[in-house]
C-alpha positions in Angstrom: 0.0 0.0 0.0 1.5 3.2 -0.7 1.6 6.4 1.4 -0.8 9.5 0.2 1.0 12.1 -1.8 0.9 15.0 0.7 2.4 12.4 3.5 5.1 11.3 1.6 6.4 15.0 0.5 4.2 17.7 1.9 6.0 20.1 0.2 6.3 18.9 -3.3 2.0 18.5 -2.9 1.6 22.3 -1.5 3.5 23.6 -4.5 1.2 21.1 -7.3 -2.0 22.2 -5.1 -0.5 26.5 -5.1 -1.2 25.9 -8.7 -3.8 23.3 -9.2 -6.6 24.2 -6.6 -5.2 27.5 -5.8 -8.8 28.5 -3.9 -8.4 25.7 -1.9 -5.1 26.2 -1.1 -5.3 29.9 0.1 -8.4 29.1 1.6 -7.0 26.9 3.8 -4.0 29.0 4.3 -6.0 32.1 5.3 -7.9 29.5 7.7 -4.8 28.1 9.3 -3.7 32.0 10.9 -6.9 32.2 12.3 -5.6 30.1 15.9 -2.3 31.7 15.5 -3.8 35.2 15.3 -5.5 34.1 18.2 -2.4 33.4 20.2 -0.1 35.7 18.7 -2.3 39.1 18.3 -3.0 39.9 21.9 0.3 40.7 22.9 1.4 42.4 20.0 -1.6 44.7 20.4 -0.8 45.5 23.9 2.4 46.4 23.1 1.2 48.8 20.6 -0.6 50.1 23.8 -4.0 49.1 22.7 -5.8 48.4 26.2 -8.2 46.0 27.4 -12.1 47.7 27.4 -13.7 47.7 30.9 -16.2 45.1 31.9 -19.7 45.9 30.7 -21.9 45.7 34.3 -24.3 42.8 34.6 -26.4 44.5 36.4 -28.3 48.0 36.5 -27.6 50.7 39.3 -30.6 51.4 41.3 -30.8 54.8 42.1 -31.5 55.9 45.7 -34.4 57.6 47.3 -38.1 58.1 45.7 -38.6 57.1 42.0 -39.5 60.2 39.8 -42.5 59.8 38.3 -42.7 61.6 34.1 -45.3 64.1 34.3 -47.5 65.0 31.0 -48.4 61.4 30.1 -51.6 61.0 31.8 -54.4 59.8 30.1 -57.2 61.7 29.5 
């Protein structure tokens, strides 16, 4: 049984498929930075001195004292 193209020279098979299939090829390329963007970008950016947005609140303030009640929309 022999061994599949790309396992036997990767290389040689990323060049034929550059120029064969070249939409799947960049395709997959683009697709491949995608986890290393996600491991690489963060600190880059923070060294640009891009900082980190502050935590949207989960919950709503509640004001003190009496609620103020909108006057002018009564019903009539």
């Amino acid at each position: 049984m022999s061994t599949p193209q790309f396992w036997s020279t990767p290389l040689r098979y990323l060049r034929w498929a550059s120029h064969e299939k070249p939409a799947i090829f960049w395709s997959l390329v683009i697709g491949s930075m995608g986890p290393v963007a996600l491991v690489g970008l963060p600190p880059i950016r923070r060294a640009l001195g891009d900082v980190d947005p502050e935590p949207i609140p989960m919950s709503y303030p509640i004001p003190s004292g009496p609620r103020k009640i909108p006057r002018g929309y009564e019903d009539q």
